[in-house]
C-alpha positions as CSV (number, residue, x, y, z in Angstrom):
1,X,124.5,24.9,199.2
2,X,122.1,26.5,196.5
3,X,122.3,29.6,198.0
4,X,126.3,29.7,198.1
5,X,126.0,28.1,194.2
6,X,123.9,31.2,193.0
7,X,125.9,33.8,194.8
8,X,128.5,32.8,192.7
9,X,129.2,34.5,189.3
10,X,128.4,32.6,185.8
11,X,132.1,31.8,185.1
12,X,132.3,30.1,188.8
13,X,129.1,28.6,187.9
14,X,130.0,27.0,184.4
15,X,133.6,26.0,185.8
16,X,131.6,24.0,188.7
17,X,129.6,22.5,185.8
18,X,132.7,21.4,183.7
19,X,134.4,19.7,187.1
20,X,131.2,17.8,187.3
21,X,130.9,19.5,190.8
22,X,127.1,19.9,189.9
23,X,124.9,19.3,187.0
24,X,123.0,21.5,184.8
25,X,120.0,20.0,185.7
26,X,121.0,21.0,189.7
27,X,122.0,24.2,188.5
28,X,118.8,25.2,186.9
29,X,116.5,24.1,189.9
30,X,118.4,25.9,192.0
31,X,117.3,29.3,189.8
32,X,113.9,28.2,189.7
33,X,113.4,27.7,193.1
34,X,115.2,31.3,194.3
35,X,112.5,32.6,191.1
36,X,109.8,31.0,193.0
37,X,110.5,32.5,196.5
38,X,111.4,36.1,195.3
39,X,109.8,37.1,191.9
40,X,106.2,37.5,194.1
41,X,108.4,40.6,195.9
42,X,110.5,41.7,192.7
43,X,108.5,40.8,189.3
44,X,111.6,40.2,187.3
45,X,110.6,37.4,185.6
46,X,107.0,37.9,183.3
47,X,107.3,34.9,181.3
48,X,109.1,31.2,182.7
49,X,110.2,28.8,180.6
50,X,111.2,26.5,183.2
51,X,110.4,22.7,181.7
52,X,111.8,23.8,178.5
53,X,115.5,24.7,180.3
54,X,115.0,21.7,182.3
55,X,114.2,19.6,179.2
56,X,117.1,20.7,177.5
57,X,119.3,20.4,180.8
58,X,118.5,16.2,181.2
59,X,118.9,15.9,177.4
60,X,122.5,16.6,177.4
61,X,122.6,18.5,174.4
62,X,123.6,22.0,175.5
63,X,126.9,23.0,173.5
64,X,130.0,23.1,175.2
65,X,130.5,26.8,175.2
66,X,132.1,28.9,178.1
67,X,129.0,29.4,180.2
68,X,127.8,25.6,179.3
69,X,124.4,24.9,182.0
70,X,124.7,28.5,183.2
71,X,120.6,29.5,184.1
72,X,120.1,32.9,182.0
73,X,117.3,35.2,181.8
74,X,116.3,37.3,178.4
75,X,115.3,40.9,178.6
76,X,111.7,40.9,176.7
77,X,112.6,43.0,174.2
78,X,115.4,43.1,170.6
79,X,116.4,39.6,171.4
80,X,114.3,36.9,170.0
81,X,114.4,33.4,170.8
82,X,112.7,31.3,168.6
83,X,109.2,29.7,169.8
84,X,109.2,32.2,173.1
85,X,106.8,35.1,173.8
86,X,107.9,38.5,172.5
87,X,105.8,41.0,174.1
88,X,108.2,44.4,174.3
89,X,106.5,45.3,177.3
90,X,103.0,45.9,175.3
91,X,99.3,44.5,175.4
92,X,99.4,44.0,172.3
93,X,101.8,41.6,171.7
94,X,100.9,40.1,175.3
95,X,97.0,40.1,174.4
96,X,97.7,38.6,170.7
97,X,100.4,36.2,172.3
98,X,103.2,36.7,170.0
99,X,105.8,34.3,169.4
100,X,109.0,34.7,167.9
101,X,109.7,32.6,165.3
102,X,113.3,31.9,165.5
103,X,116.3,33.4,166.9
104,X,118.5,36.4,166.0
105,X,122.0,36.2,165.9
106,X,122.2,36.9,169.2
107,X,120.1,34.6,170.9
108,X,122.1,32.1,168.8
109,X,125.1,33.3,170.7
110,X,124.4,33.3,173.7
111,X,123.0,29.6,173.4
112,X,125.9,28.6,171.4
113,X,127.7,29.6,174.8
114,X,125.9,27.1,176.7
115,X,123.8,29.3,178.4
116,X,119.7,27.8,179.3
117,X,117.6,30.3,179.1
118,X,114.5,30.2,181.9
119,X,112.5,32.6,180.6
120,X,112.1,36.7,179.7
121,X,112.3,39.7,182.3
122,X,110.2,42.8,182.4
123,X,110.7,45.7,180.3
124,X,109.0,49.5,180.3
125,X,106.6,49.4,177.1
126,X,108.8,49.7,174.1
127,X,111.5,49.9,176.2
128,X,111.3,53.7,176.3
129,X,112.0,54.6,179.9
130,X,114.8,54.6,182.7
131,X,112.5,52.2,184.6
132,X,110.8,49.1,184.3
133,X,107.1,49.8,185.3
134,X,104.9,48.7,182.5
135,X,101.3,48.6,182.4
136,X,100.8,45.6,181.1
137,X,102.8,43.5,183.6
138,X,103.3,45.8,186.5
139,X,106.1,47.3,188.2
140,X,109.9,45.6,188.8
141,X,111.0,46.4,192.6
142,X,114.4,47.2,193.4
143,X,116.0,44.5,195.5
144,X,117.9,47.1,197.3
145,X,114.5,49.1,198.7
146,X,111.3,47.4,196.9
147,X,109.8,50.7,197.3
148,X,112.1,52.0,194.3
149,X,112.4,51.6,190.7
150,X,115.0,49.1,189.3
151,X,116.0,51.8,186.3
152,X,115.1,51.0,182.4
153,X,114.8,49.6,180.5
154,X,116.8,46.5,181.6
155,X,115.0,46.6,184.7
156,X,113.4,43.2,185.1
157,X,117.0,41.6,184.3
158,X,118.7,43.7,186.9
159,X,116.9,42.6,189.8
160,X,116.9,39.3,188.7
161,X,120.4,39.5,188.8
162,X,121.0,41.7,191.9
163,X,118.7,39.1,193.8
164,X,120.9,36.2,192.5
165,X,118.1,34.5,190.3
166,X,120.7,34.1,187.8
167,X,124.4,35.2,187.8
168,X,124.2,37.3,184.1
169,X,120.9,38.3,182.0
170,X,120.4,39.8,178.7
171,X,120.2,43.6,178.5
172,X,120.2,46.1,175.7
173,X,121.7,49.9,176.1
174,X,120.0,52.6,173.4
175,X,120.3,55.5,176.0
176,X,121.9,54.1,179.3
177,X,119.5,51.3,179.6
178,X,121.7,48.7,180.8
179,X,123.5,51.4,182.9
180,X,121.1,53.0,184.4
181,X,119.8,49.5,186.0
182,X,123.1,48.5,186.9
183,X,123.6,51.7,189.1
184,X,120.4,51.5,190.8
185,X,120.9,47.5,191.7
186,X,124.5,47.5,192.0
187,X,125.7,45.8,189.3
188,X,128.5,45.6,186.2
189,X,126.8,47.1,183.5
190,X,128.9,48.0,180.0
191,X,127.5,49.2,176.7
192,X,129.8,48.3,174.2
193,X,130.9,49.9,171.1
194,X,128.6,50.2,168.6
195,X,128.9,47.6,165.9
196,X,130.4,45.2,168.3
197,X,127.6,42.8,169.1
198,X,124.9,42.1,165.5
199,X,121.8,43.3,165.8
200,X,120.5,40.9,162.9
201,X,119.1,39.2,161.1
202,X,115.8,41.2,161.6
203,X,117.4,44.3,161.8
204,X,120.2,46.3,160.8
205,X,119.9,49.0,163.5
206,X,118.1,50.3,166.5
207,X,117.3,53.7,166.9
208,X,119.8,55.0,164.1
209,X,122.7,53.1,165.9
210,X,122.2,54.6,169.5
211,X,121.1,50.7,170.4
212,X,123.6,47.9,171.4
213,X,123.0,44.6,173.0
214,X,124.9,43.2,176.1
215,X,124.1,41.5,179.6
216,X,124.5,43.2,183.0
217,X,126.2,40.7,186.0
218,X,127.7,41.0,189.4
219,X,131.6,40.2,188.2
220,X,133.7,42.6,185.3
221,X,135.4,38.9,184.0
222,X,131.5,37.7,183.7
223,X,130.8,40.8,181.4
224,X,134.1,40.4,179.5
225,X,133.5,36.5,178.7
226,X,129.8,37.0,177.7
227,X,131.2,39.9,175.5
228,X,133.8,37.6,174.3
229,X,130.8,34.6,173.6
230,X,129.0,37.5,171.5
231,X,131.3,40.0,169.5
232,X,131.7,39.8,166.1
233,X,130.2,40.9,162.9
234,X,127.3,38.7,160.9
235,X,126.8,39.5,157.1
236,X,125.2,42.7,155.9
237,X,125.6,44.0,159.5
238,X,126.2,48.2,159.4
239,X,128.9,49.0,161.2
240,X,131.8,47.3,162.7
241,X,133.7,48.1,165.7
242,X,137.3,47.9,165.9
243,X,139.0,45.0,165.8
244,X,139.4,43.1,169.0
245,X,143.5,42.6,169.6
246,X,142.5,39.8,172.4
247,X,140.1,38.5,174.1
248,X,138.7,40.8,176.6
249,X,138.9,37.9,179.7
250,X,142.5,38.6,178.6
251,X,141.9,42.1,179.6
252,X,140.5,41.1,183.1
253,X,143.6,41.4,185.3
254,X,146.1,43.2,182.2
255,X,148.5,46.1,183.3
256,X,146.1,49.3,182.1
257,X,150.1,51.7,181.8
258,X,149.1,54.6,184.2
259,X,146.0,56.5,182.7
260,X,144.9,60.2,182.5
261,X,141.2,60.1,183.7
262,X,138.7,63.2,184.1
263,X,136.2,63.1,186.5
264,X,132.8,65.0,186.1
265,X,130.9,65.7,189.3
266,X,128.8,68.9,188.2
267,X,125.9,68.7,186.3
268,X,125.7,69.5,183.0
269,X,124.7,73.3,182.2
270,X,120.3,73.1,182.1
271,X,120.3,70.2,184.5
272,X,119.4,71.5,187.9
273,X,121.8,69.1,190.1
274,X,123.6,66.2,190.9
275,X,122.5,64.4,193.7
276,X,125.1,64.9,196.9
277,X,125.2,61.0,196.7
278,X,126.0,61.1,193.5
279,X,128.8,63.7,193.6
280,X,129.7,62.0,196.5
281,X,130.4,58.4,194.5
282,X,132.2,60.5,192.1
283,X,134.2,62.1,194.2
284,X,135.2,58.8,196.5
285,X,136.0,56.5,192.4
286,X,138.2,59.7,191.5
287,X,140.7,58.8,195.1
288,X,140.5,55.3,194.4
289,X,141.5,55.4,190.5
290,X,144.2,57.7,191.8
291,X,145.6,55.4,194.7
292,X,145.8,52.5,191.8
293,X,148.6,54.8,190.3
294,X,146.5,56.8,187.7
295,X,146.6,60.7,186.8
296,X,142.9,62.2,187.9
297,X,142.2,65.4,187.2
298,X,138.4,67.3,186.9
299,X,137.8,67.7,183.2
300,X,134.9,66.4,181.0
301,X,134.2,67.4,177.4
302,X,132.7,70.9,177.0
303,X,130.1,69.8,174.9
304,X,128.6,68.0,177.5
305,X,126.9,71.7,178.5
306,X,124.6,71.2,175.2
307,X,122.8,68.4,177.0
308,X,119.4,70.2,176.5
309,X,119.6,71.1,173.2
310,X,120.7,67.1,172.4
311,X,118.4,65.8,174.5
312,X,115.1,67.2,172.2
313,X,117.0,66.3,168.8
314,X,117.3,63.1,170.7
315,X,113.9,62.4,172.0
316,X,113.0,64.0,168.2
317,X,115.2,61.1,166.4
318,X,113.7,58.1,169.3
319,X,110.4,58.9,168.5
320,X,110.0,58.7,164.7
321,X,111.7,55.3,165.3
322,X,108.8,54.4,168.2
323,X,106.2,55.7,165.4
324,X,107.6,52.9,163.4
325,X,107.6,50.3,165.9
326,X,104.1,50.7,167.0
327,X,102.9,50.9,163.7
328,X,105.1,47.0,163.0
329,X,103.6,46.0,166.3
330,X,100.0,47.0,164.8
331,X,100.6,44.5,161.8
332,X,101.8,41.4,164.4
333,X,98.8,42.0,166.1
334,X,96.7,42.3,163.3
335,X,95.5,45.5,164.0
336,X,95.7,49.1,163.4
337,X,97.2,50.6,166.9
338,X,95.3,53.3,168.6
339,X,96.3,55.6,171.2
340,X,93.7,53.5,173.5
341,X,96.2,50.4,173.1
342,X,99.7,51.9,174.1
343,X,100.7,54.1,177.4
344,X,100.2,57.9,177.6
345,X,104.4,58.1,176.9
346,X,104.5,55.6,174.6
347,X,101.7,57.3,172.4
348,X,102.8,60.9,173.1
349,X,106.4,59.7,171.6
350,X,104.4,58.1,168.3
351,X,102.5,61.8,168.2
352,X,106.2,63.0,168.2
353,X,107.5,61.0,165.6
354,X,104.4,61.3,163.1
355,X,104.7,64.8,163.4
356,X,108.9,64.5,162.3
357,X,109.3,65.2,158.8
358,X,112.0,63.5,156.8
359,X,114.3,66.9,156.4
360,X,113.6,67.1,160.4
361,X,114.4,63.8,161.0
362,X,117.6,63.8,159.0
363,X,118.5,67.7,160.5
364,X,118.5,65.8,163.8
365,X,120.4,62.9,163.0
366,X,123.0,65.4,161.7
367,X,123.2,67.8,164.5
368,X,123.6,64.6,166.9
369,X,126.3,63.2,164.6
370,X,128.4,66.7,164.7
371,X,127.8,66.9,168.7
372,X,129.5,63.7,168.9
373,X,132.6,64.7,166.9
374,X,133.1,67.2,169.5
375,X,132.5,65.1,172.6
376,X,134.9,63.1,171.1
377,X,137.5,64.9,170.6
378,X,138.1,65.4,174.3
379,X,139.5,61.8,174.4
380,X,141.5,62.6,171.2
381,X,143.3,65.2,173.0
382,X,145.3,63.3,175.7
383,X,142.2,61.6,178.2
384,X,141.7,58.0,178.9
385,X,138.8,58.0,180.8
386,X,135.9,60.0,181.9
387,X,134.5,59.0,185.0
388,X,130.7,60.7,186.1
389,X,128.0,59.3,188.0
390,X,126.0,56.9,186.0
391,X,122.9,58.5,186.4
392,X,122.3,62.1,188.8
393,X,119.8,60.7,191.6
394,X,119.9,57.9,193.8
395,X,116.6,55.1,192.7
396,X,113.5,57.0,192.5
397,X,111.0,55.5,193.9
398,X,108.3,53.5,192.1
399,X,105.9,55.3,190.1
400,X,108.3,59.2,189.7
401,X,108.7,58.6,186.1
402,X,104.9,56.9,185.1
403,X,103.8,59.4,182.6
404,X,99.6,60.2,182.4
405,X,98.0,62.1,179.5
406,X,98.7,65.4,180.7
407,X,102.4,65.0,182.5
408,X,104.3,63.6,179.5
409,X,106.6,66.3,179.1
410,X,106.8,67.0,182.7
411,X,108.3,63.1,182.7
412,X,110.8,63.7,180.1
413,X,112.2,66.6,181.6
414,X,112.2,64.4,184.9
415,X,114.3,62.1,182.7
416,X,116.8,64.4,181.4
417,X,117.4,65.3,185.1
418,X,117.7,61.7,186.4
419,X,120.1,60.6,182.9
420,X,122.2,63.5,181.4
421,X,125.3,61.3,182.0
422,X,124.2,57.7,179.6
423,X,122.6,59.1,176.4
424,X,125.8,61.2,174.8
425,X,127.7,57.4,174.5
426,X,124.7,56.1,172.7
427,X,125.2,58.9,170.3
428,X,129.3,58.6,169.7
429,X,129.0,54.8,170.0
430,X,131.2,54.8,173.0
431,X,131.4,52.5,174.7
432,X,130.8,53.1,178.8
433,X,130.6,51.0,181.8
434,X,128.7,51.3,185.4
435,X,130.5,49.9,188.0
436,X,128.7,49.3,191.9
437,X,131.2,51.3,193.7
438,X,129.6,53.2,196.0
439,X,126.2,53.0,198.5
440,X,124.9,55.9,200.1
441,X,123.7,55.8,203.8
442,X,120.1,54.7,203.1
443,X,121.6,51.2,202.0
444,X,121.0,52.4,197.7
445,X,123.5,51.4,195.6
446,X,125.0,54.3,193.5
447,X,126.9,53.8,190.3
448,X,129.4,55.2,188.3
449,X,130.3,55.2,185.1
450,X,133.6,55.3,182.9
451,X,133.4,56.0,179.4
452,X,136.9,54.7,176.7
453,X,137.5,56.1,173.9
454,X,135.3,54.5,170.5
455,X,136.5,50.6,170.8
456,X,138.4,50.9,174.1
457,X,136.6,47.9,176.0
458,X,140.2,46.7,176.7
459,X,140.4,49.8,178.8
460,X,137.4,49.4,180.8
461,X,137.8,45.8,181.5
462,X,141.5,46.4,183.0
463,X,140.4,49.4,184.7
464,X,136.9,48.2,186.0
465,X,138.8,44.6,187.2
466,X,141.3,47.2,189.0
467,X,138.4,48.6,190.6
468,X,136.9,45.8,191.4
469,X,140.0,43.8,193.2
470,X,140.5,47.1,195.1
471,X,136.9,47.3,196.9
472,X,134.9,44.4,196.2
473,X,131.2,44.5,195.9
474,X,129.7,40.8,195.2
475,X,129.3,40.0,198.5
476,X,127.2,42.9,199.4
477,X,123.8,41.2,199.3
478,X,120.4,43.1,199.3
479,X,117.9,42.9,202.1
480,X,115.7,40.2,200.1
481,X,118.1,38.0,200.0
């Protein structure tokens, strides 16, 4: 019976709760025991709070929201929850055991929407990387293969997920970070629009906007309700996405109108491939979006071919913002950071960012900005939908992209291979969803991803719930389960 209860998706979950079908309390040990039995194998989960969800669960005073006594796992890094561990992925802040004092807005959310939250999952160091293999807490494994990575930097909360610890789990997106994880562990993974989910009140911004906050889950009406739970604007927030006509479980299920979608299965001009798997997923979404009555054509925005040239004013912008960080994390710590307490990438991209001048800085911001007027205007001009792989290589395996003092560059080029397709929608604030479509013969799961127009969630939901009635995935299980 538990393990039919926790293959089921949150909103089955919470709707079980509200018949009185099972309690919270039942719900929550049922997470903790599949935690217990699998987290050895996967290392999702670096620091349980287990007595204080079950606490909470036999005191009765979790708010009636839409995912009331649903277990739920934060991502260890952006979203505080007051008097829990906040360690970003870094000694540091592990070593000095740091505790947040109270939560952001969004932790307030998602508690508001009755969610108990059983602890934080693992995270690269700063969250920097497309995988979750931290020093200080060790490698995530892919449920899939448990010799591969799980992607970054949402990597702990995707296996978690994929290995049906919990039905949905806090993620954060600043350069396909909740994609990338979704692709390589089969899951729904959206990056929303930026502005659409508050950042606050500790911050106005991530990464000069490229950041947003979501969850990643196995169902598209999961991903819609949670973004439902969590949208909206809190005072002094920057920017604000448009405004939301209905609510997006509304969208679940809605008549999409027949839609003119690209599709992308070349790499981008200085990228050396896609993977045949990868083209291959591509090539098999394009036929099914076409059977469901849409216009499919190959097209993709030509700025797309300046993927190089964005990629350095990209990694140029990132890094004075991890220069910062580190430096912040040196005053929670009490201490002035040294290159002795962070990782060889981690403190190759603080070397970076010290070494960006202002003028540089603002030069790259700039240069990004322009590039993503003309990526844009491809949708502008008649397109719904562009549909590419999420990322261009099936999982890597554990330990590809670990950077040492002499390979750092080496790594970053190995990124820009392995993500060319997430980072441009963290600089035009698109918003862009990975969908599990698609497994290649070695039992991986391969993603791909459809990117709206700025604001067009609406579009992926209806779309992506198409999709997801036409070949259904949540029943595919991995082998550790």
């Amino acid at each position: 019976m538990a393990n039919e209860i926790l293959n089921l998706d949150g909103t089955a979950q919470a709707e079980l709760v509200r018949k009185g079908a099972i309690s919270p309390l039942e719900l929550i040990d049922s997470a903790i025991a599949r935690i217990e039995k699998l987290n050895p194998q996967l290392n999702a989960v670096i620091t349980p709070s287990f007595e204080k969800a079950r606490a909470l669960a036999k005191s009765g005073a979790i708010p009636d929201g839409p995912f009331r006594g649903v277990p739920f796992l934060l991502k260890d890094l952006i979203c505080a929850s007051a008097g829990d561990p906040l360690y970003m992925g870094t000694r540091l802040l592990r070593d000095a055991r740091f505790v947040a004092l109270h939560d952001t807005h969004l932790a307030a959310k998602f508690r508001a929407a009755g969610f108990l939250f059983l602890g934080k999952t693992n995270t690269p160091e700063l969250g920097l990387q497309p995988t979750t293999e931290p020093e200080a807490f060790g490698p995530s494994r892919n449920p899939w293969d448990t010799t591969r990575s799980t992607g970054g930097s949402s990597g702990g909360s995707a296996a978690a997920v994929a290995s049906r610890m919990v039905a949905v789990a806090h993620a954060n997106d600043g350069g396909g970070s909740i994609r990338i994880p979704a692709s390589e562990c089969g899951l729904v993974g959206l990056k929303p629009s930026r502005g659409r989910v508050s950042l606050g009140p500790d911050a106005a911004e991530f990464w000069h906007g490229f950041a947003i906050e979501h969850v990643v889950t196995r169902s598209v009406r999961d991903s819609a309700a949670v973004l439902d739970a969590i949208a909206g604007n809190m005072p002094g927030d920057p920017y604000a996405a448009p405004f939301q006509r209905s609510p997006f479980t509304q969208e679940v299920g809605a008549d999409s109108g027949r839609l003119r979608v690209g599709f992308m299965k070349q790499a981008p001009q200085g990228v050396s491939r896609i993977h045949p798997d990868c083209a291959a997923a591509v090539e098999d979404a394009a036929k099914l979006i076409h059977s469901l009555g849409h216009m499919v054509e190959e097209s993709h925005p030509a700025a797309l071919a300046e993927i190089q040239a964005a990629a350095g004013f990209f990694f140029e912008a990132t890094s004075a913002h991890t220069a910062l960080l580190v430096d912040q994390i040196g005053a929670l710590a009490g201490c002035t950071p040294t290159a002795e307490d962070f990782e060889p990438y981690t403190w190759g991209s603080v070397a970076l960012g010290r070494d960006v001048s202002a003028s540089r800085y603002l030069a790259a911001i700039q240069w990004l900005q322009v590039w993503a007027r003309r990526l844009a205007t491809w949708w502008s001009d008649g397109f719904d939908l562009l549909l590419t792989p999420t990322i261009a290589l099936p999982p890597p395996p554990l330990g590809w992209l670990v950077a040492t003092q002499g390979n750092v560059e080496e790594v970053q080029q190995r990124e820009v291979e392995l993500i060319p397709f997430t980072p441009p929608f963290n600089v035009t604030g698109q918003p862009a969803i990975s969908l599990p479509l698609y497994w290649n013969s070695g039992g991986l799961p391969i993603g791909i991803q459809l990117v709206a127009a700025f604001g067009r969630e609406d579009l992926l939901f209806r779309v992506a719930a198409q999709l997801e009635q036409a070949r259904p995935w949540n029943d595919r299980l991995p082998p550790v389960c």
